[in-house]
C-alpha positions in Angstrom: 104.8 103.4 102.1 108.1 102.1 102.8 107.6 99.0 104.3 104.7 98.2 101.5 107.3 98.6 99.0 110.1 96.5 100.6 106.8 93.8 100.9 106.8 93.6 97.1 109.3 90.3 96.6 107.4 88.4 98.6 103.7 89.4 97.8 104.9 89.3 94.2 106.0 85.6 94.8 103.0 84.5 96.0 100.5 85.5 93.7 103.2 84.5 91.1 102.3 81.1 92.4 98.5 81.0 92.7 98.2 82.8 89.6 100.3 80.0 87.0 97.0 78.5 85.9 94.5 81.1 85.2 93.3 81.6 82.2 91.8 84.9 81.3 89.8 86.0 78.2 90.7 87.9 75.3 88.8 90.5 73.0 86.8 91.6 76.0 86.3 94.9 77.7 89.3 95.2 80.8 87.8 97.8 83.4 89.3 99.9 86.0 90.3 102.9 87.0 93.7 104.6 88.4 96.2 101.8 88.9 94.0 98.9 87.8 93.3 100.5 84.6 96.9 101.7 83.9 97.8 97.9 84.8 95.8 96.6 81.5 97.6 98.4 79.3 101.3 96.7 79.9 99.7 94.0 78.2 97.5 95.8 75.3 100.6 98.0 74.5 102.4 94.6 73.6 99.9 93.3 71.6 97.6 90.5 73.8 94.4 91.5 71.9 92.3 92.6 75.4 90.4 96.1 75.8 91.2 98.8 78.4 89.1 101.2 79.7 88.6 103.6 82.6 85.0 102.5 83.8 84.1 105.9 84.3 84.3 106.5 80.2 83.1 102.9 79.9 80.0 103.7 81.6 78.8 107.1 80.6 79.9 107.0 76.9 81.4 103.7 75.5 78.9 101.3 76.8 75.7 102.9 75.4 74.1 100.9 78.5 74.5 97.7 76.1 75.0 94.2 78.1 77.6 92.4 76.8 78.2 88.8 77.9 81.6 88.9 79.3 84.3 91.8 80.9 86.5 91.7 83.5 86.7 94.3 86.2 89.4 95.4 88.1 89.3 97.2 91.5 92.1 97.1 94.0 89.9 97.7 97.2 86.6 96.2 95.2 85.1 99.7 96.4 85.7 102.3 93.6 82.0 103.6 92.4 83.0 103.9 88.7 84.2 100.2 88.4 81.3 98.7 90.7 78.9 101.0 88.3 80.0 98.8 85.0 79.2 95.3 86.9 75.2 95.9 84.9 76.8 96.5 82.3 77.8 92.4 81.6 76.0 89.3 82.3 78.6 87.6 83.6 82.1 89.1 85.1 85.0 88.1 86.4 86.8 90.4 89.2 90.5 90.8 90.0 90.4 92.5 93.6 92.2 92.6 96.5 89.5 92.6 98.6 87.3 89.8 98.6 84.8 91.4 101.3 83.8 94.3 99.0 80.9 95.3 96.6 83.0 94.2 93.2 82.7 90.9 94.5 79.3 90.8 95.8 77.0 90.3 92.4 74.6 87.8 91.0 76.6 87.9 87.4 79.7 87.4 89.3 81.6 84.6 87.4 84.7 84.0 89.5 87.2 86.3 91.9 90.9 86.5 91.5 92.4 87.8 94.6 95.3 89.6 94.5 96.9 88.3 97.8 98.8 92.2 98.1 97.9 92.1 102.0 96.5 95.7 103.6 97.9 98.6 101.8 97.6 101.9 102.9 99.6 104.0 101.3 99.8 104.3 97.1 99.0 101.5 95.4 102.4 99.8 95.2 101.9 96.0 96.4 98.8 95.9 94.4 99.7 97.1 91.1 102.9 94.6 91.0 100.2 92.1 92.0 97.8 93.1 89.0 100.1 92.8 86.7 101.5 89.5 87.7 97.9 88.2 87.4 97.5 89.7 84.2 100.7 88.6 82.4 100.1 84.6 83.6 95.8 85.2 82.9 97.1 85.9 79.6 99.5 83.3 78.7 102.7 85.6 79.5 105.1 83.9 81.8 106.3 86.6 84.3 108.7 84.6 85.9 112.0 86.5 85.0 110.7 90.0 86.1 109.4 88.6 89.9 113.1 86.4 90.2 114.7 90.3 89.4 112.1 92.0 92.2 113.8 89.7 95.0 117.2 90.2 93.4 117.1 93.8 92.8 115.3 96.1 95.6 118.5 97.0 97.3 119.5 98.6 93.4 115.7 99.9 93.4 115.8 101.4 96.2 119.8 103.1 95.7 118.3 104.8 92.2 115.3 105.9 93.9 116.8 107.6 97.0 119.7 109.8 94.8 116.9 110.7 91.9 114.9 111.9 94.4 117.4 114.1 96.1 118.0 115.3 92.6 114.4 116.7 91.8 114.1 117.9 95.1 116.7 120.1 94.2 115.6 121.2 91.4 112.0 121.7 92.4 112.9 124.1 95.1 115.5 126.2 92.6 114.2 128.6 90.8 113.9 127.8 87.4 111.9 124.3 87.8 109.0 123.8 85.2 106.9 120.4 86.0 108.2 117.2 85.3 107.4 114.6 82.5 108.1 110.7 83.0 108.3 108.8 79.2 108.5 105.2 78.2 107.2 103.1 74.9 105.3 100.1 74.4 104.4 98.3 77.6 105.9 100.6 80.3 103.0 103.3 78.8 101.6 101.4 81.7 104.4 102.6 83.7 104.7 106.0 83.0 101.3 106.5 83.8 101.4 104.7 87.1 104.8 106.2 88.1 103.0 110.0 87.3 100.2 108.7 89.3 102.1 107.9 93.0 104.1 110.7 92.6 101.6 113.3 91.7 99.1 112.1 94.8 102.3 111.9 97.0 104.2 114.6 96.4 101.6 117.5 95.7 103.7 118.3 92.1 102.3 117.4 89.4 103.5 114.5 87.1 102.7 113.7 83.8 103.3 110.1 82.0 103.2 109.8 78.6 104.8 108.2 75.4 108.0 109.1 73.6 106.0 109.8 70.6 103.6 112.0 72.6 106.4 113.9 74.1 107.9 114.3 70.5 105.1 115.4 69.0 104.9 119.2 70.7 105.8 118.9 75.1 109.6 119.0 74.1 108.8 122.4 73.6 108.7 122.9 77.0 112.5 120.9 78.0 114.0 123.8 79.2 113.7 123.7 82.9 111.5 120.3 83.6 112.6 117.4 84.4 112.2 114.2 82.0 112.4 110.7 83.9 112.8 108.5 80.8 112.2 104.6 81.0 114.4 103.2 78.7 113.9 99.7 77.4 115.8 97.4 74.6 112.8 97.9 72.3 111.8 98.7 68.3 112.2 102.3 69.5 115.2 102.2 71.7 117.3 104.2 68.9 114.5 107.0 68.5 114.0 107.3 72.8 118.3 107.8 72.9 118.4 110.0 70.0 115.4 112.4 71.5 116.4 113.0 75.0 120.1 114.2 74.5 118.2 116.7 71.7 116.2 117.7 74.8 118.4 117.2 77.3 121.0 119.9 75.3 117.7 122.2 74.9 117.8 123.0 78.6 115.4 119.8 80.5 117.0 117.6 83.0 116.9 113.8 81.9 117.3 111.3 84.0 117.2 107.6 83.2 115.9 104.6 84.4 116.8 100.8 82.2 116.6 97.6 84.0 118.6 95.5 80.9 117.9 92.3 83.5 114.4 91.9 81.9 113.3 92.0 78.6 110.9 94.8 77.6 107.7 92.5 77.2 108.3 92.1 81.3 109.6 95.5 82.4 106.9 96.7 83.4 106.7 94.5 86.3 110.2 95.8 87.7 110.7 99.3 86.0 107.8 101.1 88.4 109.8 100.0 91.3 112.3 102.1 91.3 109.6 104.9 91.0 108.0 104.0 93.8 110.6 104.6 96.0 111.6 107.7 94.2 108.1 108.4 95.4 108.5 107.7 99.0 111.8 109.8 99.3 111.0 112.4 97.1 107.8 113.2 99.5 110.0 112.7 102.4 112.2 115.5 101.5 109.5 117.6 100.7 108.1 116.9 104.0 105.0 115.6 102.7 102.9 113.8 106.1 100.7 111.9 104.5 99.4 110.8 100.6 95.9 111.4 100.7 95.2 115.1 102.0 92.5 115.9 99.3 89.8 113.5 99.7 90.6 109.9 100.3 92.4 107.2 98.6 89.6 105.7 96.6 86.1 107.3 95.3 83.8 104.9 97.1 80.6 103.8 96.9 
């Protein structure tokens, strides 16, 4: 997982470049599942008018088995069942896969392929979700360009924060008192939150939840004493309510800890604020001795 991380700069670079000119549609359905759907949503929690959903939902309830003309479907290995279920579901899609040998992109309503250019990945999706995002925020007329210039400037910082908060948790984890842990952003890094909870949940073998500021206000501060709160703080509309919450839970008993990259504005954090995560993911299962990432089935539901 390691050395998949420490590829992101230059993995991010290059789709950066192939991925300028795309265009990608709007008000249409945006389908994936784990990584690729949490991916969608740094660009719906901004505003860019697009519709995310897991494909399993899709499928068996939102869908009604109608055909629409037009979705896009999102599948990092172009192999997960629920995702390749929905291509019926449109007469013409466009896929976003890293994988170009795989069912996702082996359809007669296939309209075009945009390959993520990650390389193999193994471990957590980490290569591939930067890459996802990239091609989403230039498909949809975001220019990402300040948030992959900070990924090849920053990693040695990313790497520093995620090593010593990761020594931290362990710590608390194997005290006595530990409760579960909670990671919180607004806006776009919902997407992060969500992705960060996901790597470390399937890597460590704790669980992690993500989840907005106003979802944690609105009853799981209840449970601060004892967990740990990983809050991703961003110079947003809701900076002043995210401050003013955690040091009320953080003197009710939970243990905050705090992640802001103030290089890159909030619109683009998402691209570098799940970075540091991801290494806190790698060290935090290295201390806890953790051999491998995928012990309870595999890394993908297949096909």
């Amino acid at each position: 997982m390691i050395k998949e991380i420490k590829e992101i700069p230059d993995k991010a670079e290059k789709i950066h470049y192939s991925t300028k000119n795309i265009k990608l549609p709007t008000d249409v359905p945006y389908i994936g599942m784990g990584s690729s759907y949490y991916a969608t949503l740094a660009m719906y929690y901004q505003g860019i008018p697009i519709r995310p959903s897991r494909a399993s939902e899709y499928y068996n309830y939102l869908s009604k088995k109608q055909v629409k003309d037009l979705g896009v479907l999102i599948s990092q290995s172009g192999r997960s069942s629920e995702v390749i279920w929905c291509r019926e579901l449109f007469k013409k899609f466009y896929a976003i896969t890293n994988v170009l040998k795989s069912p996702l992109c082996v359809s007669t309503n296939l309209e075009r392929v945009f390959p993520l250019l990650a390389g193999v990945e193994l471990s957590s999706s980490t290569k591939t979700y930067i890459n996802t995002l990239i091609t989403l925020y230039n498909g949809l007329g975001v220019d990402p360009t300040i948030a992959v210039e900070a990924l090849r400037g920053k990693m040695y910082e990313y790497e520093k924060w995620g090593n010593e908060t990761a020594g931290l948790i362990y710590e608390l984890i194997i005290g006595d008192n530990y409760k579960g842990s909670y990671i919180i952003g607004n806006g776009p890094n919902i997407s992060t939150v969500h992705q960060a909870a996901h790597i470390l949940s399937e890597s460590t073998k704790y669980p992690f939840i993500g989840m907005s500021v106003s979802e944690y206000d609105h009853g799981p501060k209840e449970t601060a004493k004892g967990s740990v709160v990983i809050v991703i703080k961003s110079d947003g509309v809701s900076y002043r309510r995210t401050n003013k919450l955690f040091e009320l839970v953080e003197n009710a008993g939970a243990h905050v800890f705090y992640y802001e990259d103030k290089d890159v504005p909030e619109a683009l954090s998402p691209i570098t604020s799940v970075v540091p995560l991801m290494f806190m993911t790698y060290y935090l299962a290295k201390y806890l001795n953790i051999p491998k990432p995928f012990m309870v089935g595999s890394k993908v539901t297949e096909l």
